[in-house]
C-alpha positions as CSV (number, residue, x, y, z in Angstrom):
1,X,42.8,-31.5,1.4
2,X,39.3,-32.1,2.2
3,X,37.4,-29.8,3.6
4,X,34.5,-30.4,6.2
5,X,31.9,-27.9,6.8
6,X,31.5,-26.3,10.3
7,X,28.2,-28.1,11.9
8,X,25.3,-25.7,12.3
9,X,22.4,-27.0,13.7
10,X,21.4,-24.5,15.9
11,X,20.6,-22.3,12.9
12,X,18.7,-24.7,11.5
13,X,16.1,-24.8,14.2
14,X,13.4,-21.9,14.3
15,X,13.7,-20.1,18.1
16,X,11.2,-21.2,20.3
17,X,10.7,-24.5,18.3
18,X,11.3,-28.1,19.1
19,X,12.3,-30.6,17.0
20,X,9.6,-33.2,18.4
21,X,7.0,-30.2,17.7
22,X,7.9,-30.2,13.9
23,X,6.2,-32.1,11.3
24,X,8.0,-35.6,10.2
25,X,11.3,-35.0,7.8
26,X,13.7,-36.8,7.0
27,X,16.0,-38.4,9.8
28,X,19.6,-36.8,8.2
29,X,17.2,-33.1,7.7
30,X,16.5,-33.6,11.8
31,X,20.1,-33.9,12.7
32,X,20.8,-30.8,10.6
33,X,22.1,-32.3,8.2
34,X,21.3,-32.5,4.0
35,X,19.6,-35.5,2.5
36,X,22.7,-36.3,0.3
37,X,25.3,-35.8,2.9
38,X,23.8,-38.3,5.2
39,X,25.6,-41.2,4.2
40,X,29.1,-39.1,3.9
41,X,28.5,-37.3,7.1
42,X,28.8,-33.9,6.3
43,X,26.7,-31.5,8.4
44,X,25.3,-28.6,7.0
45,X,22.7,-26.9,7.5
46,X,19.1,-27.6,7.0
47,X,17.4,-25.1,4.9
48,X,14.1,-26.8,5.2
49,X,14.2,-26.6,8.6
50,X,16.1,-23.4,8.4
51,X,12.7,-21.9,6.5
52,X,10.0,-23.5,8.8
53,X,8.7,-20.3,11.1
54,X,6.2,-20.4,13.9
55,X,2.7,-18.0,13.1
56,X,1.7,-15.6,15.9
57,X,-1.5,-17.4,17.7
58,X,-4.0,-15.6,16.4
59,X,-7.3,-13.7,18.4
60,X,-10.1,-14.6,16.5
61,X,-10.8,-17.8,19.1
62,X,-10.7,-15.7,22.6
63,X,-12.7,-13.1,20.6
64,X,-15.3,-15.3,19.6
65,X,-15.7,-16.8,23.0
66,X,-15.8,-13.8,24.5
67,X,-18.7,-12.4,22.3
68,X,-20.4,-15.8,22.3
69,X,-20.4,-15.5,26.2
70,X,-21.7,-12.0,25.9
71,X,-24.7,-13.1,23.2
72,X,-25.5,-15.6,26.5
73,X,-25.5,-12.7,28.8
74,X,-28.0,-10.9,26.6
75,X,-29.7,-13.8,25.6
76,X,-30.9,-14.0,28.9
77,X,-31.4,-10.8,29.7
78,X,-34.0,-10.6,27.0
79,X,-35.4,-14.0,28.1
80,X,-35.9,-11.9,32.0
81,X,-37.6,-9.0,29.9
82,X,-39.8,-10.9,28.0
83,X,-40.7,-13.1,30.6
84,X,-41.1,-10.0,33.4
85,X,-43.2,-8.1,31.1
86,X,-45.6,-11.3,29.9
87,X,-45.7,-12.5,33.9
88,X,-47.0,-8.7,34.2
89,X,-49.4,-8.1,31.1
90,X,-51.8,-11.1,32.1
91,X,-52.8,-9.3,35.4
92,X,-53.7,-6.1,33.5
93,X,-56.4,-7.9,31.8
94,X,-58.6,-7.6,35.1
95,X,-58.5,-3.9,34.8
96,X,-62.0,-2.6,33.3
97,X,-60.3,-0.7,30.7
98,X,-62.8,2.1,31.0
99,X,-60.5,5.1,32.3
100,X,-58.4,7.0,31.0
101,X,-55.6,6.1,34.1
102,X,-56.0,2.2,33.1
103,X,-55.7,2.8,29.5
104,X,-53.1,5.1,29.9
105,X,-50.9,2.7,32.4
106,X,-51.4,-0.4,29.8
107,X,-50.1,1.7,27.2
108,X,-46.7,3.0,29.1
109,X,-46.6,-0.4,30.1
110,X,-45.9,-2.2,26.9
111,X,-44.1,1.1,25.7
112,X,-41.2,0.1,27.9
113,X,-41.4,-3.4,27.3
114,X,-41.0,-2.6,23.1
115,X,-38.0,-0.4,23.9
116,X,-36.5,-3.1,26.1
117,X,-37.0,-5.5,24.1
118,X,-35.6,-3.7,20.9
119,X,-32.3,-2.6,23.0
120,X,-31.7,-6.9,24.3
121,X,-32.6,-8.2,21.0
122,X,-30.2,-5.8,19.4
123,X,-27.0,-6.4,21.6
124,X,-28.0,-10.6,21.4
125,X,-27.9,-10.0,17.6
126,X,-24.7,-8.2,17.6
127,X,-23.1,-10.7,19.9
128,X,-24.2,-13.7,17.9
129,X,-23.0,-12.4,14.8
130,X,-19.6,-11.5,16.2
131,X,-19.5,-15.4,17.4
132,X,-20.1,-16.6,14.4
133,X,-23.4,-17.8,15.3
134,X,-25.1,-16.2,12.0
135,X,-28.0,-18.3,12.0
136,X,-29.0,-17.1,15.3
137,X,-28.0,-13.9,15.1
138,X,-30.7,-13.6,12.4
139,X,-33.2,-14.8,15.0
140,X,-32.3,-12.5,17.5
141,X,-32.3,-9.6,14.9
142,X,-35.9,-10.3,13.6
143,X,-37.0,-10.2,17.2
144,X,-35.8,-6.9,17.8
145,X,-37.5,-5.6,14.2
146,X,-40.7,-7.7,15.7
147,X,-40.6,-5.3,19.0
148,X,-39.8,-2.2,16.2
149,X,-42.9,-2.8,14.0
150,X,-45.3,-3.6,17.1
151,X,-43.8,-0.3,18.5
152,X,-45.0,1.3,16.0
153,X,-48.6,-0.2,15.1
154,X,-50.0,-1.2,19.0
155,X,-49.0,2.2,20.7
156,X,-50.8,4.7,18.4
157,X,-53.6,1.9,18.3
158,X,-53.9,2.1,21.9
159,X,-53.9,6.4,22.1
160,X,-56.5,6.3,19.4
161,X,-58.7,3.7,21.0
162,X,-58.3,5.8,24.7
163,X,-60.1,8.6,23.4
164,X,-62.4,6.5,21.6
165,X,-63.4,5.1,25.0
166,X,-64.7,8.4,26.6
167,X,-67.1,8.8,24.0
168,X,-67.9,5.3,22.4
169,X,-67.7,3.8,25.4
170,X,-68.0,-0.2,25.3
171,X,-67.0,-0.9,21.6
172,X,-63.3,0.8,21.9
173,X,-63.1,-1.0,25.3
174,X,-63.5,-4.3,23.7
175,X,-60.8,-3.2,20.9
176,X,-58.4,-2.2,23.5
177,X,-58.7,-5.4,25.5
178,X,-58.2,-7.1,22.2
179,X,-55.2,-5.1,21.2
180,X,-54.2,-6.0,25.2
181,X,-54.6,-9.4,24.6
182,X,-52.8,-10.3,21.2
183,X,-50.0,-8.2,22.6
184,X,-49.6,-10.4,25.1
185,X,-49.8,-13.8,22.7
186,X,-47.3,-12.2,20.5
187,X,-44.7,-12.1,23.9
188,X,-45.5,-15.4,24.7
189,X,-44.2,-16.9,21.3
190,X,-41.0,-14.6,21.1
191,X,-40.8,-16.3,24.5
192,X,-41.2,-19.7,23.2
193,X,-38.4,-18.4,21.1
194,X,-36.0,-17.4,23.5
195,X,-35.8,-20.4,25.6
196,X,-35.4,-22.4,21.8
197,X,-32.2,-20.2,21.2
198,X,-30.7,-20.8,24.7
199,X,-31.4,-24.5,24.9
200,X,-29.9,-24.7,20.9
201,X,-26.9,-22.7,22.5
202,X,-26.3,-24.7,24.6
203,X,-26.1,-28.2,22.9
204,X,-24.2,-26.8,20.7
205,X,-21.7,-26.1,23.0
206,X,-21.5,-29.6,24.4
């Protein structure tokens, strides 16, 4: 007596899988069946089928778009900084320089816009390196070590030169406004940068 094996197809199929969503096999391995029983008709089951699982979808995509759309947020938040602050250096340049209340409101005055630009550049580089966007994360990055360094070398410049200007008089009032004034070029290219990095941006995503 022959015996036939029991069909079992519906073990052979993962759960949650389709056969029209697998890759191409062979005809007798889609009906459950093995390659050399085909042309006998014995069903059995299909271990290649029986082996094919389905991978958890994994986060890395909806993570990525989400910091890339965050990198925008603060992309443009440090392009409203930069350009509030540059929109509100140039005016400054009327003042005479010669008290200690102008000097002293020019100085707070690109004080905060150093620390706000270090805090946007910062959270644009973070986001852009999250989104994979190495390249201008870097950009971003050296922008906010830019604001760092000038931080550090226009401020004490500027408290040095205020004293100097209530005894020297005219020659530290032509160093401040000089200080003043290539402060103010220096915003205008990271600027220039800025609105290159959002208009790169967004081709890219296109």
């Amino acid at each position: 007596m022959v015996l036939r094996r029991t069909p079992t197809t519906h073990a052979c199929r993962p759960q949650g899988v389709e056969f029209d969503d697998l890759p191409a096999v062979h005809p007798a391995v889609r009906d459950g069946r093995d390659v050399d029983d085909a042309d006998r008709g014995e069903v059995t089951c299909a271990t290649p089928l029986a082996s094919l699982r389905t991978e958890p979808t994994r986060l890395s995509l909806p993570l990525m778009s989400l910091a890339l759309i965050a990198a925008l947020f603060f992309t443009v938040a440090l392009l409203v900084t930069t350009t509030y602050f540059l929109l509100g250096s140039v005016p400054l340049l009327v003042l005479e320089h010669d008290t200690p209340m102008d000097s002293r409101f020019v100085r707070s005055f690109f004080n905060t816009y150093y620390l706000a630009a270090m805090g946007t550049a910062s959270a644009t580089a973070l986001s852009y390196a999250l989104a994979g966007r190495l390249a201008i994360a870097s950009g971003a990055a050296a922008l906010a070590l830019l604001a760092a360094i000038l931080r550090r070398k226009v401020i004490p410049t500027m408290d040095s030169l205020r004293e100097e200007i209530q005894s020297s008089g005219t020659s530290a009032i032509s160093a401040f406004r000089r200080i003043h004034t290539s402060a103010i070029l220096i915003n205008l290219a990271q600027l220039v940068v800025i609105v290159w990095t959002l208009i790169a941006v967004s081709r890219s995503l296109r």
